[in-house]
PAMI-648396 format. One record per residue (C-alpha): residue number from 1; residue in one letter; x, y, z. Coordinates in steps of 0.5 Angstrom, whole numbers, plus 2048, in hexadecimal, padded with zeros to 3 digits. Layout:
PAMI-648396
{r NUM, 'A', {X, Y, Z}}
...
//
This chain:
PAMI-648396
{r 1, 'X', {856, 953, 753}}
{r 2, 'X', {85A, 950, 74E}}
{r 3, 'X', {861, 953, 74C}}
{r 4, 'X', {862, 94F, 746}}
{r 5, 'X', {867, 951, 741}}
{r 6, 'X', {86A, 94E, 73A}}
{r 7, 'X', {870, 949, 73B}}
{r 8, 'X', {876, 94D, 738}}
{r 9, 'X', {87A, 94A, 733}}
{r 10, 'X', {87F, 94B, 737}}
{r 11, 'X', {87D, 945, 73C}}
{r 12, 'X', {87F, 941, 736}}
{r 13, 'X', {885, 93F, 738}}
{r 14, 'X', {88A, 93F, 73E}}
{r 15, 'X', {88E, 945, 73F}}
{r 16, 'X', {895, 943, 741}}
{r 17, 'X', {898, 94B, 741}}
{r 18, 'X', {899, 94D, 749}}
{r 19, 'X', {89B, 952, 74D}}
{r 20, 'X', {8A3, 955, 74D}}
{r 21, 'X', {8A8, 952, 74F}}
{r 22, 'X', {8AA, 953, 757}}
{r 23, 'X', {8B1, 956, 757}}
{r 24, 'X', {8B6, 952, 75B}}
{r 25, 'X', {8B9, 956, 762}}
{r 26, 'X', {8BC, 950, 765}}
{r 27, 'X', {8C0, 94A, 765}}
{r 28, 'X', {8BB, 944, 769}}
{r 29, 'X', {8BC, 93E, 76A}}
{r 30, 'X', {8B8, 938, 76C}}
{r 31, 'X', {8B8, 935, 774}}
{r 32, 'X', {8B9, 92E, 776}}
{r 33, 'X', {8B5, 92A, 779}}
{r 34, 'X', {8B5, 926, 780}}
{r 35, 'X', {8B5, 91F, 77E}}
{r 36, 'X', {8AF, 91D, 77C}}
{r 37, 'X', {8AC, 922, 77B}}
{r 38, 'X', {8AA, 926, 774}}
{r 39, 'X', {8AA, 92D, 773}}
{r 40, 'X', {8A6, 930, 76D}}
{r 41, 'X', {8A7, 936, 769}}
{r 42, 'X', {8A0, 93B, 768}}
{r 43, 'X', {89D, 93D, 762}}
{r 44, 'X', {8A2, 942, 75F}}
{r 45, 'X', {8A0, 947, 759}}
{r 46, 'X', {8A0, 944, 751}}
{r 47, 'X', {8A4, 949, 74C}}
{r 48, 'X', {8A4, 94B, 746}}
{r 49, 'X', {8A3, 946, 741}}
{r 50, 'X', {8A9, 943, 73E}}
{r 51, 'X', {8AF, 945, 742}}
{r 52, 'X', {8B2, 943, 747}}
{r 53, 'X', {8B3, 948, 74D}}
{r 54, 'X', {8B6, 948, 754}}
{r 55, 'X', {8B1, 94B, 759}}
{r 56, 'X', {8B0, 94A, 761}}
{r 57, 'X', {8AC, 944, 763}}
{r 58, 'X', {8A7, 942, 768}}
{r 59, 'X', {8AA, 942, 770}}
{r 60, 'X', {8AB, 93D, 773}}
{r 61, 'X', {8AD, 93B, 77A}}
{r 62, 'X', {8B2, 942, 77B}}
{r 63, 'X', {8B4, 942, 774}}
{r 64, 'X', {8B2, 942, 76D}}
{r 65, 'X', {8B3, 93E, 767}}
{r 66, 'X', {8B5, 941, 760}}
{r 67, 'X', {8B1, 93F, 75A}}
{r 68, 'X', {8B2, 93E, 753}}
{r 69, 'X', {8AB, 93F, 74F}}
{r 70, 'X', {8A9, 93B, 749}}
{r 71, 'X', {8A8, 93D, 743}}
{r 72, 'X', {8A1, 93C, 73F}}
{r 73, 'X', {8A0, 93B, 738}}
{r 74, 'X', {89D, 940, 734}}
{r 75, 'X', {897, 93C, 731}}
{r 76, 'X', {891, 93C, 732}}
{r 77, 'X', {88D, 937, 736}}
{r 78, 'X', {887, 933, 731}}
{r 79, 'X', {881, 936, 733}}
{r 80, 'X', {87D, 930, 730}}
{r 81, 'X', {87A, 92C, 737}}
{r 82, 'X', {87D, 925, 739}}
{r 83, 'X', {878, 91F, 73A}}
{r 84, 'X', {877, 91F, 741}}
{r 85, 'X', {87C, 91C, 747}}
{r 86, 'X', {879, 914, 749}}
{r 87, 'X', {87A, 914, 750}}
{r 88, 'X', {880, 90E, 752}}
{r 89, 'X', {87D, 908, 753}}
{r 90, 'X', {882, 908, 759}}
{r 91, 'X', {889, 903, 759}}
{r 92, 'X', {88C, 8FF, 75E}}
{r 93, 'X', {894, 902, 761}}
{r 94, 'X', {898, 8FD, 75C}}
{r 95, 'X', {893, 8FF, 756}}
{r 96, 'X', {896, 907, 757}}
{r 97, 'X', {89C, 905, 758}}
{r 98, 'X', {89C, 902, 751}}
{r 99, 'X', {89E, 8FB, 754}}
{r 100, 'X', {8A0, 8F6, 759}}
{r 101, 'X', {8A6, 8F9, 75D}}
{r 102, 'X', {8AC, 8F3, 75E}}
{r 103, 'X', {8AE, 8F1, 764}}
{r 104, 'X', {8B3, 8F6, 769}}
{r 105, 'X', {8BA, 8F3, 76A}}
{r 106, 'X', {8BD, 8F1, 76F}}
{r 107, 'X', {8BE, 8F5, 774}}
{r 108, 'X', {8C6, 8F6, 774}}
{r 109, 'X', {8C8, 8F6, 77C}}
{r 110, 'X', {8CA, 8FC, 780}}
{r 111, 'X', {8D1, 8FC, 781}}
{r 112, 'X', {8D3, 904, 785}}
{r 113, 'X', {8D1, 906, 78B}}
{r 114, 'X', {8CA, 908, 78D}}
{r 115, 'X', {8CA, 910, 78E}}
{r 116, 'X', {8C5, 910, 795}}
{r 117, 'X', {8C5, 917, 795}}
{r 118, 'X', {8C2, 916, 78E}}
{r 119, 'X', {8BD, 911, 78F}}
{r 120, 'X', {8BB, 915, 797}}
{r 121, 'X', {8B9, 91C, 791}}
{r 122, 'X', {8B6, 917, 78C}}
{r 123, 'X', {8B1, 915, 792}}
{r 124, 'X', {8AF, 91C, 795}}
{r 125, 'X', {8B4, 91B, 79B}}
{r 126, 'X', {8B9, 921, 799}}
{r 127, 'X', {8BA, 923, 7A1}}
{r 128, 'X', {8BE, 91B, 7A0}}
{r 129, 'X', {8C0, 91D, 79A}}
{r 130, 'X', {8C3, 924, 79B}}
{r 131, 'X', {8C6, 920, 7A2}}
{r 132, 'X', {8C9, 91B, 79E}}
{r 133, 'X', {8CC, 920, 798}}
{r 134, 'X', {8CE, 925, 79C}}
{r 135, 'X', {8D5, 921, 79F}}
{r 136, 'X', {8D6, 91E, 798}}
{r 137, 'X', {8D6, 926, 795}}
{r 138, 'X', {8DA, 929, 79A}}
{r 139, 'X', {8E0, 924, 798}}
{r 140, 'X', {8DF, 925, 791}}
{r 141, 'X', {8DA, 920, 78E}}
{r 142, 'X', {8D7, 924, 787}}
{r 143, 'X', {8D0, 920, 787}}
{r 144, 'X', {8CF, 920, 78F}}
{r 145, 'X', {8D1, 929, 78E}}
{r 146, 'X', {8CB, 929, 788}}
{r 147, 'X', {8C6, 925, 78C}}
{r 148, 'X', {8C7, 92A, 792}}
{r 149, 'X', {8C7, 930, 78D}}
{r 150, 'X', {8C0, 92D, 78B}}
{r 151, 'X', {8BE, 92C, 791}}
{r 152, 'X', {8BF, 934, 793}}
{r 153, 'X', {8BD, 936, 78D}}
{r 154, 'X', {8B6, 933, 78D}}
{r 155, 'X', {8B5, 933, 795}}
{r 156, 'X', {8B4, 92C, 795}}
{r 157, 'X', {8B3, 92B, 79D}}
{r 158, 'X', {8B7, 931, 79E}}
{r 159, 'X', {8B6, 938, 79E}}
{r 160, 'X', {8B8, 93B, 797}}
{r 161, 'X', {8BF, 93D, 797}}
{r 162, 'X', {8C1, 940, 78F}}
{r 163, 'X', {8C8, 942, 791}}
{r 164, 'X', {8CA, 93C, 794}}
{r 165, 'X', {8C7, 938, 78E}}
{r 166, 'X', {8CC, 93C, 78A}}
{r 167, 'X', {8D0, 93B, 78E}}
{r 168, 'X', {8D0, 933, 78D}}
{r 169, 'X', {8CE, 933, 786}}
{r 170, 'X', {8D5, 937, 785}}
{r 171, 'X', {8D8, 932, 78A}}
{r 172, 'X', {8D6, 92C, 785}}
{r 173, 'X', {8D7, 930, 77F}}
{r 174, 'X', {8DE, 931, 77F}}
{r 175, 'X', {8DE, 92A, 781}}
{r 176, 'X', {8DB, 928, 77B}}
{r 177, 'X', {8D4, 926, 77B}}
{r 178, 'X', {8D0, 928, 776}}
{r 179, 'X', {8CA, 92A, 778}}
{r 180, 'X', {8CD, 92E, 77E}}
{r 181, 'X', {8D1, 931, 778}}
{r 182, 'X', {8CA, 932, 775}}
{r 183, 'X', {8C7, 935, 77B}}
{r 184, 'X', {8CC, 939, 77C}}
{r 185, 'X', {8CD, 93C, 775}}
{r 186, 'X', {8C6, 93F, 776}}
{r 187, 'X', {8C7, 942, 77C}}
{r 188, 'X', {8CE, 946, 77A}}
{r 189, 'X', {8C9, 948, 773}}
{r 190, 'X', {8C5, 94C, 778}}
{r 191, 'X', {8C8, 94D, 77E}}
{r 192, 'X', {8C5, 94A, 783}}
{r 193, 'X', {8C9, 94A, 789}}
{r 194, 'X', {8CF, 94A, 786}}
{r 195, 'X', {8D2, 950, 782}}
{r 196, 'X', {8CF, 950, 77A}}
{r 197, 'X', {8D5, 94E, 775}}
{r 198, 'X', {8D2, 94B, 76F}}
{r 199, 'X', {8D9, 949, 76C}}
{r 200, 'X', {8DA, 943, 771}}
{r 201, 'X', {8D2, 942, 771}}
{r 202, 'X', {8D3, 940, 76A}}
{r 203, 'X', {8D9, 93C, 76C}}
{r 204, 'X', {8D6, 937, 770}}
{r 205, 'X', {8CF, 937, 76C}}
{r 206, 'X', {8D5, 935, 766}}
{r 207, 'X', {8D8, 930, 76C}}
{r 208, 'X', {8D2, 92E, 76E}}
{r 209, 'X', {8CF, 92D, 767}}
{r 210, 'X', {8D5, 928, 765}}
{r 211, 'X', {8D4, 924, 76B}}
{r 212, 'X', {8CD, 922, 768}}
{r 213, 'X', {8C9, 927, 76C}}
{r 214, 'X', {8C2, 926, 768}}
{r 215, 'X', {8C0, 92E, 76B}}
{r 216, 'X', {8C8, 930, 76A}}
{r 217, 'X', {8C8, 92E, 762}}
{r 218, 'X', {8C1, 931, 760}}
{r 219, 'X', {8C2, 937, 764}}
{r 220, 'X', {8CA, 938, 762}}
{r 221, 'X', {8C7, 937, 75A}}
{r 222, 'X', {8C2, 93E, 75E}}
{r 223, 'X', {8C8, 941, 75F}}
{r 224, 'X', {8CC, 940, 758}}
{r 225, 'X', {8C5, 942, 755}}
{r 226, 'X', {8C5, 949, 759}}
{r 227, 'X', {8CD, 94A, 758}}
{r 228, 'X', {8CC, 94A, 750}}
{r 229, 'X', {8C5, 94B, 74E}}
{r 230, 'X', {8C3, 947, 747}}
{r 231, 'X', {8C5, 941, 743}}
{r 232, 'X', {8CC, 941, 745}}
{r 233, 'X', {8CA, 941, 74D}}
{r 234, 'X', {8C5, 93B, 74C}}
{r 235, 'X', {8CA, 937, 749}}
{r 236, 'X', {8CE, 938, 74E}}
{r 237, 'X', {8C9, 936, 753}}
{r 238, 'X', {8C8, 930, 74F}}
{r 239, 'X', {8CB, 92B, 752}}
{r 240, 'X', {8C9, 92D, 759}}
{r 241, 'X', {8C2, 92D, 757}}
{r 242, 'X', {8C3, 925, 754}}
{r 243, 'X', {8C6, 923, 75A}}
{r 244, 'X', {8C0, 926, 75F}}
{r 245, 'X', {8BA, 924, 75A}}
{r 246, 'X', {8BC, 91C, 75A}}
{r 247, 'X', {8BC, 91D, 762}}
{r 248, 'X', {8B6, 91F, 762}}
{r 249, 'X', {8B5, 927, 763}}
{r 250, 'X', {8AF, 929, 75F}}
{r 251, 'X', {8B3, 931, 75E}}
{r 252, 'X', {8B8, 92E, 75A}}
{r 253, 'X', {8B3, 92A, 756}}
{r 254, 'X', {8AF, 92F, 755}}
{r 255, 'X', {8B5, 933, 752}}
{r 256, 'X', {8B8, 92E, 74F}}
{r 257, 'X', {8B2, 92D, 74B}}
{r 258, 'X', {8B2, 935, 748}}
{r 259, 'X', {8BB, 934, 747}}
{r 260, 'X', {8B9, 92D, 742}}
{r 261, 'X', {8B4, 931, 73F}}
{r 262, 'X', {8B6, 938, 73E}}
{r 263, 'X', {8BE, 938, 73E}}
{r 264, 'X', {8C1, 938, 737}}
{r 265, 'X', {8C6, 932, 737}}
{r 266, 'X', {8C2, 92E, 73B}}
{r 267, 'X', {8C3, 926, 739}}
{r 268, 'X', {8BD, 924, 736}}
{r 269, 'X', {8BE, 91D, 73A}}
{r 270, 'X', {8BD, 922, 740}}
{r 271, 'X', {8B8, 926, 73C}}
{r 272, 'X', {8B3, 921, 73C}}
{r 273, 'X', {8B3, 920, 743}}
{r 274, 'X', {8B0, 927, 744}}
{r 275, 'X', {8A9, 925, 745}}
{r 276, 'X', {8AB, 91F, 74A}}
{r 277, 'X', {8AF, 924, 74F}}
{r 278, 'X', {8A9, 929, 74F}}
{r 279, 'X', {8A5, 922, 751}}
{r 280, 'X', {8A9, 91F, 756}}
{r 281, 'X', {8AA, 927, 759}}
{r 282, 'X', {8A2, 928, 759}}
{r 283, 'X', {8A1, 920, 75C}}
{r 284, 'X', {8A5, 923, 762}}
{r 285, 'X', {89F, 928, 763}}
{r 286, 'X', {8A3, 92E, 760}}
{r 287, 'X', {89C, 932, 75E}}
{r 288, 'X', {8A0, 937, 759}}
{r 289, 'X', {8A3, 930, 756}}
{r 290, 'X', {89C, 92E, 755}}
{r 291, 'X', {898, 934, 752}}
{r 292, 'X', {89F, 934, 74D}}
{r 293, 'X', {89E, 92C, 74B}}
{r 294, 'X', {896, 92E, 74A}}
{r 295, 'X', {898, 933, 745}}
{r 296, 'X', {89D, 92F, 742}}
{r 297, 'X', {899, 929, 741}}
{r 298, 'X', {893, 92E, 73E}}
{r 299, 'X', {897, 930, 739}}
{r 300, 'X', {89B, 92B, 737}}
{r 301, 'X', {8A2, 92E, 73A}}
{r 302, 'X', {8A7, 929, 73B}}
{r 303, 'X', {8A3, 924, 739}}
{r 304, 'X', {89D, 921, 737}}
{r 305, 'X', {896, 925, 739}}
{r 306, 'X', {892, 922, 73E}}
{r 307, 'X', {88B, 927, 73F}}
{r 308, 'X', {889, 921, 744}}
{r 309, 'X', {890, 922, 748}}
{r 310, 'X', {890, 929, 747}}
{r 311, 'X', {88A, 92A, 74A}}
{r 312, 'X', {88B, 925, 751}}
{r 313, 'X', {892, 928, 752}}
{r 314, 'X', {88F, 930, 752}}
{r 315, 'X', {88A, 92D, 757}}
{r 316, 'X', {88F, 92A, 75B}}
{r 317, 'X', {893, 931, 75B}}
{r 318, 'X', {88C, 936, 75C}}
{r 319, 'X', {88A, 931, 762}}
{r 320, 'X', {892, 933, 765}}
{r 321, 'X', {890, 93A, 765}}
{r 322, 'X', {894, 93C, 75F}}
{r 323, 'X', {890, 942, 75C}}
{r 324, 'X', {892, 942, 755}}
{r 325, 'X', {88F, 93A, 754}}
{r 326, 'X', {889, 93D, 757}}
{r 327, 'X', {889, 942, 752}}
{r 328, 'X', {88A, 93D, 74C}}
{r 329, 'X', {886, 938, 74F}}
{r 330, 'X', {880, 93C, 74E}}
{r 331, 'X', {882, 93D, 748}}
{r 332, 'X', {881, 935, 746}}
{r 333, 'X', {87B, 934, 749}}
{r 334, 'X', {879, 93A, 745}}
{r 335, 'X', {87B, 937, 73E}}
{r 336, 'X', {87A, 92F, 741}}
{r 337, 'X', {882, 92E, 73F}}
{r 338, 'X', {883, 928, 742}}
{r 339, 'X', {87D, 929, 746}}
{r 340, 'X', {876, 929, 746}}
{r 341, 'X', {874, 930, 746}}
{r 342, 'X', {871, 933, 74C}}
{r 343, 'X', {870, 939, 74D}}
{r 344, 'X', {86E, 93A, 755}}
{r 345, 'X', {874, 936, 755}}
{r 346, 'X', {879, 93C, 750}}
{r 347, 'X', {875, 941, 754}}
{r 348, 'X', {878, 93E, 75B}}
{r 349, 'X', {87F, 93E, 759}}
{r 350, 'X', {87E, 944, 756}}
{r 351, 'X', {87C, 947, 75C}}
{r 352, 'X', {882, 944, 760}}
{r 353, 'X', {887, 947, 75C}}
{r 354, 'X', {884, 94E, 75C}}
{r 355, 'X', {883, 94F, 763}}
{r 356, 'X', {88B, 94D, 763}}
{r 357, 'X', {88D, 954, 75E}}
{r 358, 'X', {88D, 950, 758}}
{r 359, 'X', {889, 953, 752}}
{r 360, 'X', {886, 950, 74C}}
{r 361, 'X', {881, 955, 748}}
{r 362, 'X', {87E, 94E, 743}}
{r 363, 'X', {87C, 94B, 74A}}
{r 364, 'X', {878, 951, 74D}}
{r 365, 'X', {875, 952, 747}}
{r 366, 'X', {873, 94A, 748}}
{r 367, 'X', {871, 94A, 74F}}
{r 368, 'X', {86D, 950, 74E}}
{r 369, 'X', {869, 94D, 749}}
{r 370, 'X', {867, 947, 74D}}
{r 371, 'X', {860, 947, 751}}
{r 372, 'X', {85F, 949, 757}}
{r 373, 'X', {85E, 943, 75A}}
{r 374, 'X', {864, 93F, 757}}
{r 375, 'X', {868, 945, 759}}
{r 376, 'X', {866, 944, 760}}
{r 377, 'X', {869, 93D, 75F}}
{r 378, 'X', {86F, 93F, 75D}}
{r 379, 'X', {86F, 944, 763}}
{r 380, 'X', {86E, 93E, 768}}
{r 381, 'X', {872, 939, 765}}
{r 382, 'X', {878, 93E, 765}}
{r 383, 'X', {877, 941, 76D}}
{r 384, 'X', {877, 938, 76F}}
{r 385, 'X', {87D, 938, 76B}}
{r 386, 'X', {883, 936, 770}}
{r 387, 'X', {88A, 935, 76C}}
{r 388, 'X', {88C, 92C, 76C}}
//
């Protein structure tokens, strides 16, 4: 039996207003990778519209990431449907780039002396390379004492053992070295193997930051925003998310983006770059930095709206699992905005982000509405459903 029902008058246009804001209960910090390897946060909470909030993010690996959330303009989406998405007739490597990359310069000769105990961990032999630091540590060598910490740290060919990583890593920061710094700010904060003293931990962090540590600088900004809460605390970290966002570390970023936009006093040079920060953020994986660039390029924030763009970008976040996108996709295809409309499809993303606590009235009254057949479609489509 068929369970249509009218389409309400409130599915006409994307709702932008979510939950309430998450408290922040504790300073987090953001881990550092092994060389090689990326870390990526998970799919943190969106926040009321139009502020810019603390509040705890995502674990990753034994710590967590503080986040700022985006704020959303408050006009609504056109509810007029777009010519439907062409599919791309595919493009060579040096077409998306935009053009033909120059030739590399010359490689400069390596002049210092090779690190054997470097290269031994880079290939995975870490007994040789925990063999050949280990001496080198005893007398005193900064990186030799950071490699050996990391080695226990990990369990890299040995049994994890944290307190004589601590031991290392503090060995190596006193030393000087900025990521032993780093590594060793993180566990003063929370007291692992060592006794808990926030005062030295923001020290070193600070230390390690000034060092040009990329993870120091983002996470000292962190701490500078937890230390004074509003406009004050973020333009005081400022600086330090500057430094780690042109290194690269997506977090910064992305909170970069919200300071460019949102702060008052902001440079208007700056300011404009608002939207290219929250693109290089979402480039690097970052799935909340995703839905926020969809949201941004639908409603013209920051810059030009682009419903096609919104549209791909909300996609790419929903496929990461991110359940708000899941939600707000379902509200494109049910609209066409930037999109054609599909219903199995709005009913699939629908689903999804039901079946993860995310309530949305408009949507069950569509889903509700749709025939039998089309439900148990979506259904499905949502149980083959695997995050990308």
């Amino acid at each position: 039996m068929s369970h249509r029902r009218r389409l309400t008058a409130s599915m006409l246009c994307l709702g932008l207003t979510l939950g309430p804001v998450v408290g922040m209960h504790s300073v987090a910090f953001a881990q550092e990778a092994l060389p090689g390897v990326t870390q990526e946060p998970e799919q943190a909470p969106a926040e009321k519209r139009g502020r810019i909030t603390p509040f705890n993010g995502a674990a990753l690996p034994e710590d967590e990431v503080l986040r700022l959330q985006p704020p959303v303009d408050a006009k609504k989406i056109q509810t007029k449907a777009e010519e439907p998405v062409k599919p791309s007739g595919g493009v060579g490597v040096f077409d998306r780039m935009g053009a033909v990359l120059p030739a590399l310069p010359a490689e400069k000769p390596f002049e210092g002396k090779p690190d054997d105990a470097y290269g031994a961990f880079q290939r995975g032999y870490y007994l040789t390379a925990l063999e050949i630091a280990l001496p080198k540590a005893q007398l005193g060598d900064a990186a030799a004492q950071t490699l050996v910490a990391e080695i226990f740290s990990q369990g890299l060919g040995v049994a994890k053992n944290t307190k004589d990583a601590a031991f290392w890593y503090e060995q190596a920061a006193n030393a000087g070295n900025p990521s032993a710094m780093f590594k060793y700010a993180l566990i003063l904060m929370d007291g692992r193997d060592v006794p808990r003293d926030r005062k030295r931990s923001e020290e070193m962090m600070k230390k390690a930051a000034d060092s040009g540590n990329a993870l120091a600088q983002f996470n000292y900004g962190q701490l500078l925003v937890a230390d004074m809460p509003g406009p004050k605390g973020l333009k005081a970290a400022q600086p330090y998310y500057e430094k780690s966002a042109e290194q690269g570390i997506a977090d910064a970023q992305y909170a970069l983006s919200q300071i460019y936009l949102n702060v008052d006093g902001i440079d208007e040079a700056k300011r404009e770059t608002a939207r290219q920060w929250l693109t290089r953020a979402a480039k690097a994986g970052y799935d909340t930095a995703q839905l926020d660039l969809a949201i941004w390029l639908v409603d013209g924030v920051g810059g030009d709206r682009n419903l096609e763009e919104g549209f791909k970008w909300m996609r790419r976040a929903a496929e990461r699992g991110n359940v708000v996108a899941q939600n707000k996709l379902a509200h494109l295809y049910v609209n066409a905005i930037g999109t054609r409309p599909d219903p199995i499809e709005a009913a699939k993303w629908y689903v999804l982000s039901r079946r993860a606590g995310l309530t949305d009235p408009a949507l069950e009254d569509f889903y509700l509405g749709l025939e039998d057949d089309q439900q148990k479609a979506a259904l499905d489509a949502a149980n083959k459903h695997r995050p990308s």
